[in-house]
C-alpha positions as CSV (number, residue, x, y, z in Angstrom):
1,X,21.7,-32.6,-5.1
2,X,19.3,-29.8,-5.1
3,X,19.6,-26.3,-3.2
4,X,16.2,-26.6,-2.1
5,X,15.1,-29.7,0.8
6,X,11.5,-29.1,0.3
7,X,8.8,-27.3,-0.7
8,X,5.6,-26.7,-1.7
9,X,4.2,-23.0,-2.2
10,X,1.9,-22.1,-4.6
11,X,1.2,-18.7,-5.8
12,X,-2.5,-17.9,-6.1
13,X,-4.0,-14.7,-8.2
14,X,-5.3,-11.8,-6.0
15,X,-3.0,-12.9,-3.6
16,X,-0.1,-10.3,-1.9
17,X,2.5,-12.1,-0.5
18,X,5.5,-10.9,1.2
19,X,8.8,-12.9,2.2
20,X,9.8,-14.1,5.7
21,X,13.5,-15.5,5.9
22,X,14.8,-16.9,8.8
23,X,13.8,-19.8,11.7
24,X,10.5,-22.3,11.5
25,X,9.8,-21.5,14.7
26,X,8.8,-17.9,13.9
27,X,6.1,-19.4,11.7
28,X,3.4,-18.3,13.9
29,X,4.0,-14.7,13.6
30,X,3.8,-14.6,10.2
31,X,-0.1,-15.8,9.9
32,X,-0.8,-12.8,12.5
33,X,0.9,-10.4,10.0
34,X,-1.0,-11.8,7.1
35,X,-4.3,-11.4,9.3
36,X,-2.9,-8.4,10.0
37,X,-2.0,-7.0,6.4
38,X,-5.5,-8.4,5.1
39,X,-7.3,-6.7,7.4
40,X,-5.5,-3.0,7.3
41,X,-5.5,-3.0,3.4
42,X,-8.5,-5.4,2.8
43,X,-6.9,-7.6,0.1
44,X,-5.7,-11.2,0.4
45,X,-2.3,-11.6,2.3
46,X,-0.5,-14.4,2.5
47,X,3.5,-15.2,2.9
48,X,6.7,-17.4,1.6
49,X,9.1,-18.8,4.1
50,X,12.8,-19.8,3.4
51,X,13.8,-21.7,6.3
52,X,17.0,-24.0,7.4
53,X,15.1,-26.2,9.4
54,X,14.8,-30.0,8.3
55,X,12.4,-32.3,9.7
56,X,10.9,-35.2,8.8
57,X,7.7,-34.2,7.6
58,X,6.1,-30.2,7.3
59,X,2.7,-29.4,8.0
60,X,3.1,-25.9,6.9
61,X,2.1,-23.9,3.7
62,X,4.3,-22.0,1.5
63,X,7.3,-23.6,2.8
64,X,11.0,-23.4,1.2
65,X,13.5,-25.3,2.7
66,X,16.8,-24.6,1.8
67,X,19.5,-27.6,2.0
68,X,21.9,-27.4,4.7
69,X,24.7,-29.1,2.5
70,X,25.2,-25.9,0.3
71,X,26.9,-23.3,2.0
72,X,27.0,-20.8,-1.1
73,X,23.7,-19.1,0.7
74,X,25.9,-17.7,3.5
75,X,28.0,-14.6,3.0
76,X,31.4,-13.0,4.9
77,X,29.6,-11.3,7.7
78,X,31.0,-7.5,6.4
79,X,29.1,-8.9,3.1
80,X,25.5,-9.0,5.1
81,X,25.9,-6.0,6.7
82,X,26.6,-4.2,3.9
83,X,23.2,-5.4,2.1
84,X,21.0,-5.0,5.2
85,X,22.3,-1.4,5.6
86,X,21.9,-0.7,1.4
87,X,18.1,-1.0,2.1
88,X,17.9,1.9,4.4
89,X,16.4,4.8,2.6
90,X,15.0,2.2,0.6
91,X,12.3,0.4,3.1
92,X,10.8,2.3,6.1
93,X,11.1,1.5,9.6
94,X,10.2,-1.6,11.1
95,X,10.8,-3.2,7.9
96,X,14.6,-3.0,7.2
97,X,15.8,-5.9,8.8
98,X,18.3,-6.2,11.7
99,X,21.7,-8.3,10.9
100,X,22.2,-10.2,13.7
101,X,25.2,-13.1,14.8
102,X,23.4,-16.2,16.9
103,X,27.0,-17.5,17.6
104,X,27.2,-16.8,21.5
105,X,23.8,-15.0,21.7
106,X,21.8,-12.3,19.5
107,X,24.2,-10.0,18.8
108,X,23.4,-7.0,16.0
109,X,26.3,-6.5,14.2
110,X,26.3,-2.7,12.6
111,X,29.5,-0.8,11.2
112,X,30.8,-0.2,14.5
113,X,31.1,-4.0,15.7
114,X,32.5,-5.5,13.0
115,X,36.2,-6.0,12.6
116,X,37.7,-4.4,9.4
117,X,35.5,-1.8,9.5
């Protein structure tokens, strides 16, 4: 049994592409950043998604999906907070992401909030 569900991206030349990890259902926003990004630096954008979401058939492009069997892609929460905060300094505003529990709403979890610490 594979790690990967499905997919089917293809890398084209000339083509930028930057990586969105996370829910299907955010798809839309990533075709407005690539509009976006292809507009403000007039080169061809385009983007990857890694998603959990498994459905019978996908009508998207550049589409991994990651099998929900394997578990080895999640991480002790102290784990993932310590890699999101390693990329500050690193990446500038907006685009360090934000570590955040789902279990019992969106909750960012930072140093502070997380046991152990």
């Amino acid at each position: 049994m594979s790690d990967i569900y499905f997919s089917n991206f293809q890398l084209e030349e000339d083509t930028q592409y930057f990586l969105y990890i996370g829910e299907l259902k955010n798809y839309g926003l990533n075709t407005y950043l690539k509009k976006a990004l292809s507009h403000i630096f007039s080169r061809k954008f385009d983007f990857i998604s890694i998603v959990p979401d498994i459905f019978e058939q996908y009508d998207y492009e550049n589409l991994i999906v990651i099998n929900p069997q394997f578990t080895h892609f999640r991480v002790p929460i102290e784990k993932g907070r310590d890699i999101v905060e390693s990329m500050n300094g690193n990446i500038s505003g907006d685009a360090i992401p934000r570590y955040i529990a789902t279990a019992g709403g969106k909750t960012p979890l930072h140093r502070s909030n997380v046991s152990g610490s």
